[in-house]
N, C-alpha and C positions, 0 to 999 in steps of 0.2 A: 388839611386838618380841619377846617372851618365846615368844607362840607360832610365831613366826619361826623362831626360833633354836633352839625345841624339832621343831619339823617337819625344821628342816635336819638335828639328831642322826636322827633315826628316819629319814631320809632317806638319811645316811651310813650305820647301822647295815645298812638293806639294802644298798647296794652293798659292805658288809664283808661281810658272808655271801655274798652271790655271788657275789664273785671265791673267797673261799674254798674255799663250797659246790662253784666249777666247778674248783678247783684239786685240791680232793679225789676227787670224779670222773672227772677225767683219771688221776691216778696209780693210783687202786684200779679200774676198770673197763679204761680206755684203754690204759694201762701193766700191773699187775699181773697182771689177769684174761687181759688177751689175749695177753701173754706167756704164760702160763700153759698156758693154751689150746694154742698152738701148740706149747710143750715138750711137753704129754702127749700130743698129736698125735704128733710124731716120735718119742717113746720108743716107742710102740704099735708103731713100723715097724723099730724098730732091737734087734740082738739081738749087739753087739757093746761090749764094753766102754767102748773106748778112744773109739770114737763116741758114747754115751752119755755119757763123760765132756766131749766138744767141745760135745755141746749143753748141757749145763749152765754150762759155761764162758763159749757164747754167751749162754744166756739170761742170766746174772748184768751180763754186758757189758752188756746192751740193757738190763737195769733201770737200772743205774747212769747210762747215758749218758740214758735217756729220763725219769726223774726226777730231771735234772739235779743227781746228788750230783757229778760230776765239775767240773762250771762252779759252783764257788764263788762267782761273783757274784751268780746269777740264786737260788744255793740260798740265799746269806744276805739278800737280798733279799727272797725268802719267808717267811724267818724272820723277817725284821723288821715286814712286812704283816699275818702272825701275831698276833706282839708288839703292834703298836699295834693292833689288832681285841680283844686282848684288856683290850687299855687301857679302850681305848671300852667294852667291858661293864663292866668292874670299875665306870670313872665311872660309868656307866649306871645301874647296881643302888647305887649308894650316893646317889643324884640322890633329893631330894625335891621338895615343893614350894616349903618354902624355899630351897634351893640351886639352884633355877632363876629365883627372884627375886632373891638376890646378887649381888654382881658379880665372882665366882669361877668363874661355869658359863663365859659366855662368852670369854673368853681361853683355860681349860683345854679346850674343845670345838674350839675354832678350832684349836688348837695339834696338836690328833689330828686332826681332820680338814685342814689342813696337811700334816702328816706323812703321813698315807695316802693323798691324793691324788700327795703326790712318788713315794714307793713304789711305790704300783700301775699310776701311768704308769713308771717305772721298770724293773718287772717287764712290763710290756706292751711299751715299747720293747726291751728284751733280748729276750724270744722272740720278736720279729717280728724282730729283727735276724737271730737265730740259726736262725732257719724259711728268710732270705733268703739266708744265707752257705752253708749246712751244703750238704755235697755229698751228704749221702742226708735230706734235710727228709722229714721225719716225717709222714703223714697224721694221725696222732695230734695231734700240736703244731697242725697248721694247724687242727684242729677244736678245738682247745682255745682256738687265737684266735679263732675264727668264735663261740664261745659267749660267750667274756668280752667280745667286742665286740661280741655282734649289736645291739644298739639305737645300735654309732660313740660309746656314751660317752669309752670311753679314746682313739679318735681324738679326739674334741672333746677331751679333756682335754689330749692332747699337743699340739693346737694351742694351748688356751691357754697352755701351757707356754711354747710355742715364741713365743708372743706377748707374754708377758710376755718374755720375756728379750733379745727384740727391741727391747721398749719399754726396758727397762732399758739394752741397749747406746748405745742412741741420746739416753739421757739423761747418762748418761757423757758421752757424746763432745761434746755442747753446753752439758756442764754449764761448761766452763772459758771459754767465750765472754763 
């Protein structure tokens, strides 16, 4: 059981980096870089003021909107993914070998991994929401789903979601029988 429950951490531990990993990538290459890109592109062409101050104005726009500081859900969200990713290492690097024989690892493990699972389907379902609503959907965004998802974990995850909650409603409902 112990190596169970130690494979399931180091198991969470990589899908905590690579939502991360791919979330950092998006906003410094996908966003930043190629925003970037494209401003010193147009200043190369422009040799007017008042135009040079409209694309700086734009570019600032499209950071903000495309590293979602504007939608406070999807950005505290992140910060909270953040947060328990850092949980998980803190326990991690304090984890011996006796603190994975106790009966302290597994509850405090379950409880992060819990919590990051809600989260990151959380943050998974908000950007696919807001990839499907938005009237200029981003090529950027949609490739940032296509990475976090390519193996369908976070689809598999939100169906579990949605299956538990399923299960959960239906126990409700026949619990009063």
């Amino acid at each position: 059981a112990d190596n169970a429950l130690f494979r399931q951490a180091m198991q969470l531990r990589q899908h905590m980096s690579f939502l991360v990993d791919n979330i950092y990538s998006y906003l410094q290459l996908d966003v930043l870089e190629a925003l970037w890109q494209q401003l010193s592109a147009d200043l190369q062409k422009s040799s007017d003021f008042e135009e040079v101050a409209k694309m700086h104005d734009n570019y600032l726009q499209k950071i903000l909107e495309q590293s979602f500081l504007n939608y406070q859900e999807v950005l505290k969200a992140i910060q909270d993914v953040l947060y328990v990713s850092t949980k998980m290492c803190k326990f991690l690097s304090q984890m011996d070998a006796e603190h994975l024989l106790d009966g302290d690892f597994a509850p405090r493990f379950l409880q992060i991994k819990r919590d990051f699972e809600t989260l990151s389907n959380k943050i998974f379902n908000m950007l696919n929401s807001y990839k499907e609503s938005s009237h200029r959907s981003s090529p950027q965004l949609a490739q940032l789903l296509l990475r976090i998802d390519y193996n369908d974990f976070f689809s598999r995850l939100t169906e579990k979601f949605e299956r538990m909650a399923s299960q959960h409603m239906l126990k409700s409902k026949y619990a009063g029988y």
